[in-house]
C-alpha positions in Angstrom: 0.0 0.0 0.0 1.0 3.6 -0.9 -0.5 7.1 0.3 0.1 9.4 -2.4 0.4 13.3 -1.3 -0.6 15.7 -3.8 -0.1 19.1 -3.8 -0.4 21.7 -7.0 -1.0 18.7 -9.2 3.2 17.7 -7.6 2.5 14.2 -6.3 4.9 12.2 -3.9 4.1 8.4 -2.9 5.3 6.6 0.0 5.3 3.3 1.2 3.1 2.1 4.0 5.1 -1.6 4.0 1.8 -3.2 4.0 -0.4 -5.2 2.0 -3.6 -6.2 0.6 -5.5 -8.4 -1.6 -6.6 -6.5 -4.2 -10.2 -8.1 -4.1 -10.9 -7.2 -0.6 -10.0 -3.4 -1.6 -13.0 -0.8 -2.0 -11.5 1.6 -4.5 -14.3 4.2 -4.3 -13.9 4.5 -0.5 -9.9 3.9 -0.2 -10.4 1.7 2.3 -10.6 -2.6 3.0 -13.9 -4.2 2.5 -15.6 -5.8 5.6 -15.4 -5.8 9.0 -13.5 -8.4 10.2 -11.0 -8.2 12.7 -7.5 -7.5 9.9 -9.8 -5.2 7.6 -10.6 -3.1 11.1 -7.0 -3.3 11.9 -5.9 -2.0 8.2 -8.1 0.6 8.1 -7.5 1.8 11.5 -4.0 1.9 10.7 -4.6 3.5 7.2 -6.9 6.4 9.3 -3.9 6.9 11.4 -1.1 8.1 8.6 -3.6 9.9 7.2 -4.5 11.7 10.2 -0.5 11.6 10.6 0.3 13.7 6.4 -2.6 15.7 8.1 -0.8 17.1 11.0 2.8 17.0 8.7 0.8 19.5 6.7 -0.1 21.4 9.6 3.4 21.7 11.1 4.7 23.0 8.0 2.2 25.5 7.6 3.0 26.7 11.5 6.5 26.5 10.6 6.1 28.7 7.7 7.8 26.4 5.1 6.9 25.6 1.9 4.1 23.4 1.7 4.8 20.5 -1.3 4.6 17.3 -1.8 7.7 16.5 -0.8 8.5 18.5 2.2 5.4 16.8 3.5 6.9 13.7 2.3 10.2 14.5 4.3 8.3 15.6 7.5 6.6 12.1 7.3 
């Protein structure tokens, strides 16, 4: 799994080091299908980094850098 940052159309991926059947994998809602015990476990994990890119993107912002898809990348 990847989370790709995006940021004036600049994209930067990174790696989450984990994986997933690609059938169990809702594509509309970014998120594993189901609700058993791993696919609560992903996706609490995969609500985590994002909540985590979210505050990267804060502390740039409050460190008056240059927001981009790669400083957020680095801050990660």
């Amino acid at each position: 799994m990847y989370a790709r940052v995006t940021v004036n159309g600049k994209r930067a991926e990174i790696s989450l080091s984990r994986y997933c059947n690609s059938k169990v994998w809702d594509e509309r809602a970014h998120r594993i299908k189901g609700r058993n015990p791993e696919a609560v476990t992903l996706n609490n994990y995969l609500d985590a980094k994002h909540a985590k890119l979210l505050q990267c993107n804060e502390d740039l912002l409050k460190e008056d850098k240059i927001v981009t898809a790669q400083t957020i990348k680095s801050k990660f």
